[in-house]
N, CA, C and O atoms as a printed pandas DataFrame, in Angstrom:
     atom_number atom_name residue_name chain_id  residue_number  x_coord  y_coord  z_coord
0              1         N          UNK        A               1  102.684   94.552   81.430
1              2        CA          UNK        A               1  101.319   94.106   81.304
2              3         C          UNK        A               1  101.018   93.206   82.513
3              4         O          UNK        A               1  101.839   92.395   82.940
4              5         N          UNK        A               2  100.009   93.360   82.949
5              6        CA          UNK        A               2   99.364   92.768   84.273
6              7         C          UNK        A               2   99.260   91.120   83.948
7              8         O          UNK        A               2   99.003   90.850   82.775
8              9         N          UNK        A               3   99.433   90.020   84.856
9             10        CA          UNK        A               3   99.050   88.957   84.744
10            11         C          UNK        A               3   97.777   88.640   84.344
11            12         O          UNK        A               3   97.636   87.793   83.462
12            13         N          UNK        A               4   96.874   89.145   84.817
13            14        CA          UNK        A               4   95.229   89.203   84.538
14            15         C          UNK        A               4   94.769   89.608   82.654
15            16         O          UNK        A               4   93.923   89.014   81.986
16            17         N          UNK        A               5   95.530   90.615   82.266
17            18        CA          UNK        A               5   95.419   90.991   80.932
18            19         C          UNK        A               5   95.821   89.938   80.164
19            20         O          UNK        A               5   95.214   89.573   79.157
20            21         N          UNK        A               6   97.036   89.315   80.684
21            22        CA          UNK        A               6   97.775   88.298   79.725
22            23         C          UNK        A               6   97.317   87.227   79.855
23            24         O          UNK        A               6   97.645   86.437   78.970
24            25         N          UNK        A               7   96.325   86.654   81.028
25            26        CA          UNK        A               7   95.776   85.176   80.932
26            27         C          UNK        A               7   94.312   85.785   79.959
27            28         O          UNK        A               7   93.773   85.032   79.148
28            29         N          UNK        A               8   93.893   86.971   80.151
29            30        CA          UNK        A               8   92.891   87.443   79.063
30            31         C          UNK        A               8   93.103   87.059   78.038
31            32         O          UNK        A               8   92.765   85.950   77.626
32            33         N          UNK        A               9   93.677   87.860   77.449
33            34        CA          UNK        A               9   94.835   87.598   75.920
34            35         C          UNK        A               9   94.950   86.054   75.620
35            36         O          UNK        A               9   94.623   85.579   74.533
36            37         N          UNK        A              10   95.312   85.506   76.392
37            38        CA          UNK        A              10   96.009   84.191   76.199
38            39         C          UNK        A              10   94.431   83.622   75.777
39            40         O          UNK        A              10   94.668   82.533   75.253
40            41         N          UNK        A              11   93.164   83.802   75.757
41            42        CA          UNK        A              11   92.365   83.112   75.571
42            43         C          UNK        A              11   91.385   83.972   74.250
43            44         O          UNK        A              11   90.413   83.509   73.655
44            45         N          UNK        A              12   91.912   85.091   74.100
45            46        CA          UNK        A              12   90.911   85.856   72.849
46            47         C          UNK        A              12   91.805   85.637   71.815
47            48         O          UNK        A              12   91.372   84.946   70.892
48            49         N          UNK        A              13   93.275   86.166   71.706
49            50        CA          UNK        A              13   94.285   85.490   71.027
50            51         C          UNK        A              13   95.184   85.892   71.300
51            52         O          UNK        A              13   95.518   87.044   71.576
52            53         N          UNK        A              14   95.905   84.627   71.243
53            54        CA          UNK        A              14   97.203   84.334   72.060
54            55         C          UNK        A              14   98.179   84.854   71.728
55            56         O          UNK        A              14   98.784   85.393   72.654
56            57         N          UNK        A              15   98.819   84.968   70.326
57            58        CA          UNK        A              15  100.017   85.509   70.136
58            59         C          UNK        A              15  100.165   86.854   70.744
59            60         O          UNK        A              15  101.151   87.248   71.367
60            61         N          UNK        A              16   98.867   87.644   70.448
61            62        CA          UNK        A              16   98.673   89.042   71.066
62            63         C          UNK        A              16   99.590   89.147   72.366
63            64         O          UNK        A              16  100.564   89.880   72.537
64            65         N          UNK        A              17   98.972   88.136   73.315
65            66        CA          UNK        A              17  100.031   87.757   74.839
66            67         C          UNK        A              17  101.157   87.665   75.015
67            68         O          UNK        A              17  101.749   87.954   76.054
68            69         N          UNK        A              18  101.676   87.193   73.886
69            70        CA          UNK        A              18  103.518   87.240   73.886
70            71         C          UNK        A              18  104.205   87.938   73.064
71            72         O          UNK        A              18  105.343   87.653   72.692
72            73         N          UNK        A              19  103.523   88.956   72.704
73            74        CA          UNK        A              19  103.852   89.656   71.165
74            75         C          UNK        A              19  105.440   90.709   72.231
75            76         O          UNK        A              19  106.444   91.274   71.797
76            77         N          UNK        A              20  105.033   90.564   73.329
77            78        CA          UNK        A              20  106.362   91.463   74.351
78            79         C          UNK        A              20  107.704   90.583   74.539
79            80         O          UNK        A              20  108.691   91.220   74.906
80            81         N          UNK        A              21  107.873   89.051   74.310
81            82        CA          UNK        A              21  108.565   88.337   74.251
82            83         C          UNK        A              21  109.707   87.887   73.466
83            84         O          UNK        A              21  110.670   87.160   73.711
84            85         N          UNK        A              22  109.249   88.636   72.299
85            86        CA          UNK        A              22  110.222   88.251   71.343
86            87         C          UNK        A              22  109.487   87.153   70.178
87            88         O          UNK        A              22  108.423   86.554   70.327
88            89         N          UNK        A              23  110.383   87.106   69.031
89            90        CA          UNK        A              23  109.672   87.103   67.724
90            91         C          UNK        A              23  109.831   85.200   67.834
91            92         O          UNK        A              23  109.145   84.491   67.098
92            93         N          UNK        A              24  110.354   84.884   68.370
93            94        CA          UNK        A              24  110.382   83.325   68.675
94            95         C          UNK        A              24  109.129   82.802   69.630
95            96         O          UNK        A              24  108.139   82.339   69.064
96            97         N          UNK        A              25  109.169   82.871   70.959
97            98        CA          UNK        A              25  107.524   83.120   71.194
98            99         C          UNK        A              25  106.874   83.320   70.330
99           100         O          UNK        A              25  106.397   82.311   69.810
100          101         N          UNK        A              26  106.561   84.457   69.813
101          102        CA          UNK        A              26  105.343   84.976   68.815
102          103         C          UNK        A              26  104.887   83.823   67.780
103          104         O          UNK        A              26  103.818   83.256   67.551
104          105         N          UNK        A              27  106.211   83.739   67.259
105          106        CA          UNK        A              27  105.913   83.043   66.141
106          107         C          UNK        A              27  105.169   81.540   65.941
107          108         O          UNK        A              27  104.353   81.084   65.140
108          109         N          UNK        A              28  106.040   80.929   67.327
109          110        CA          UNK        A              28  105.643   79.647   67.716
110          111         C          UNK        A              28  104.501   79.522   68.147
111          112         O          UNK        A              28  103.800   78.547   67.876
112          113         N          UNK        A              29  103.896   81.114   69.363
113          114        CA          UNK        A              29  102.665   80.693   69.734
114          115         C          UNK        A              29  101.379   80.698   68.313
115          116         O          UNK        A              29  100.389   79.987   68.140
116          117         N          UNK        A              30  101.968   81.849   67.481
117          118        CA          UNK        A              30  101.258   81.830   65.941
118          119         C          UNK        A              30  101.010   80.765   65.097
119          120         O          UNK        A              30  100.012   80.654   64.385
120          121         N          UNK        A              31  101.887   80.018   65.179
121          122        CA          UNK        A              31  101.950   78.690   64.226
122          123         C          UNK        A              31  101.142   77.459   65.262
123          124         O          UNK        A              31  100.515   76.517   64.776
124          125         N          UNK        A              32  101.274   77.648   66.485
125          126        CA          UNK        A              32   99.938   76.948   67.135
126          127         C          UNK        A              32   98.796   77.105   67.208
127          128         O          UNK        A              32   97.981   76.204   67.407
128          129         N          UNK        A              33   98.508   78.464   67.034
129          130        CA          UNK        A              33   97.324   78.933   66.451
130          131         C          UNK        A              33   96.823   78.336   65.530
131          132         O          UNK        A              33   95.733   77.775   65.644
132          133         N          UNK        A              34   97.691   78.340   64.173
133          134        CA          UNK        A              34   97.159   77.944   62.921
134          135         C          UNK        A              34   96.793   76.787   63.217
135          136         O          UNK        A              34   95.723   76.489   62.687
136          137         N          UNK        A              35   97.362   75.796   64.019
137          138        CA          UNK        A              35   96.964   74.376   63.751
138          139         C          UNK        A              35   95.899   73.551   64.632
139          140         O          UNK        A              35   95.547   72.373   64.563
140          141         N          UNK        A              36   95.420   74.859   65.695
141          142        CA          UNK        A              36   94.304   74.846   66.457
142          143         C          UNK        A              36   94.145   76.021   67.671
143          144         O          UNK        A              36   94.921   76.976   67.707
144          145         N          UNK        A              37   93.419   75.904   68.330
145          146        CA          UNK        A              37   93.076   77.156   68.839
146          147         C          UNK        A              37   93.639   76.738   70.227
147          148         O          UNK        A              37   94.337   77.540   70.848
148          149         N          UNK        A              38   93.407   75.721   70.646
149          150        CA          UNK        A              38   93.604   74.955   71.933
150          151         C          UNK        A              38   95.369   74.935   72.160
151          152         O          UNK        A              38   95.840   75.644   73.050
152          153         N          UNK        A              39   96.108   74.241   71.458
153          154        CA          UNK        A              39   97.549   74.449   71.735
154          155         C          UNK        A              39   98.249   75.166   71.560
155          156         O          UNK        A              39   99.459   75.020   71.735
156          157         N          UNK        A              40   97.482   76.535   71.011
157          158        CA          UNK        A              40   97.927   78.189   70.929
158          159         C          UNK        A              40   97.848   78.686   72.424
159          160         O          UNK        A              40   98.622   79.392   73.070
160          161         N          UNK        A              41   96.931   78.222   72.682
161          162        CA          UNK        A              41   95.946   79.118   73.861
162          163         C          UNK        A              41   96.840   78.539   75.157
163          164         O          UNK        A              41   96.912   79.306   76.117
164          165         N          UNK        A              42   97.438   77.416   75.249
165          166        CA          UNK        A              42   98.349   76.048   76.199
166          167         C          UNK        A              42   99.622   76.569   75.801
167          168         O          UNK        A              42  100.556   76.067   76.427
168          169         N          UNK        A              43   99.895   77.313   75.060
169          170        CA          UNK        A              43  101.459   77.176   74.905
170          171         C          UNK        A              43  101.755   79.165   75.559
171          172         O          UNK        A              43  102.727   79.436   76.265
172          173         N          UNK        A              44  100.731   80.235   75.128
173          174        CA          UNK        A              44  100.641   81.273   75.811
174          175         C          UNK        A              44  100.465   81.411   77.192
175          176         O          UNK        A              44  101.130   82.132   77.936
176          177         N          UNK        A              45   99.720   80.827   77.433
177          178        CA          UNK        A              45   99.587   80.040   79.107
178          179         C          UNK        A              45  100.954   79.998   79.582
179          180         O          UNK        A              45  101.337   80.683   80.530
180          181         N          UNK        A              46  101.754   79.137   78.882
181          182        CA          UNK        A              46  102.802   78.899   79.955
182          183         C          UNK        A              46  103.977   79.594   79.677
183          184         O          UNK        A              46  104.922   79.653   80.464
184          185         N          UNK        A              47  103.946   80.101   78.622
185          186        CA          UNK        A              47  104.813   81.482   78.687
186          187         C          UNK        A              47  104.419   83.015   79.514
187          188         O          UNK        A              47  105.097   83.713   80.267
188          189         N          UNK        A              48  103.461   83.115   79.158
189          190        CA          UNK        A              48  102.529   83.926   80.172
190          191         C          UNK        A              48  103.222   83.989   81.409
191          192         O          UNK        A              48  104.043   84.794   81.850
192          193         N          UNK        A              49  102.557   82.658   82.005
193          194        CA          UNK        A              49  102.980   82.505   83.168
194          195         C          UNK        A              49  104.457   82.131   84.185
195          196         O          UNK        A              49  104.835   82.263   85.349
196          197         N          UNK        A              50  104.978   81.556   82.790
197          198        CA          UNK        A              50  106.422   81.294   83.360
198          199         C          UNK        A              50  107.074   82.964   83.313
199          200         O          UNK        A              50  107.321   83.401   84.437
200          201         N          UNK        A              51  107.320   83.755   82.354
201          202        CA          UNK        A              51  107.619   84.587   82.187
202          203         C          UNK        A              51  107.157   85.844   83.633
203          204         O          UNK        A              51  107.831   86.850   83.854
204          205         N          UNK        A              52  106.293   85.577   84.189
205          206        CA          UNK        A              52  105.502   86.339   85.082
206          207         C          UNK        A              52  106.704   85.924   86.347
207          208         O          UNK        A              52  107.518   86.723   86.809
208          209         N          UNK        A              53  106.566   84.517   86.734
209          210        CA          UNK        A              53  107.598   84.263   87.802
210          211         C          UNK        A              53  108.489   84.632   87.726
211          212         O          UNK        A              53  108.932   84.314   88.830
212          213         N          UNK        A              54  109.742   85.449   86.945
213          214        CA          UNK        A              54  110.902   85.682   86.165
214          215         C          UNK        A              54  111.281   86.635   87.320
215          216         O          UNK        A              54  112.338   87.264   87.280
């Protein structure tokens, strides 16, 4: 998946963005979700992006 799709994702919803990462990502970025939209959206971000430099 393109960097561009995944900073997309990372802002319509996030888990969607790391759902390629593994169920630890997922889950974590999911449970940030639940507890706001903002530190879902901050925590896909930098998996996103760290993961991209890899």
């Amino acid at each position: 998946m393109s960097l561009l799709i995944r900073i997309i994702l990372c802002f319509i919803f996030p888990p969607l963005a790391v759902a390629d990462q593994g169920c630890g990502a997922f889950m974590v970025v999911f449970f940030l979700t639940l507890l706001g939209w903002v530190p879902g959206t901050v925590a896909a971000l930098v998996i996103a992006v760290s993961k991209d430099k890899k």
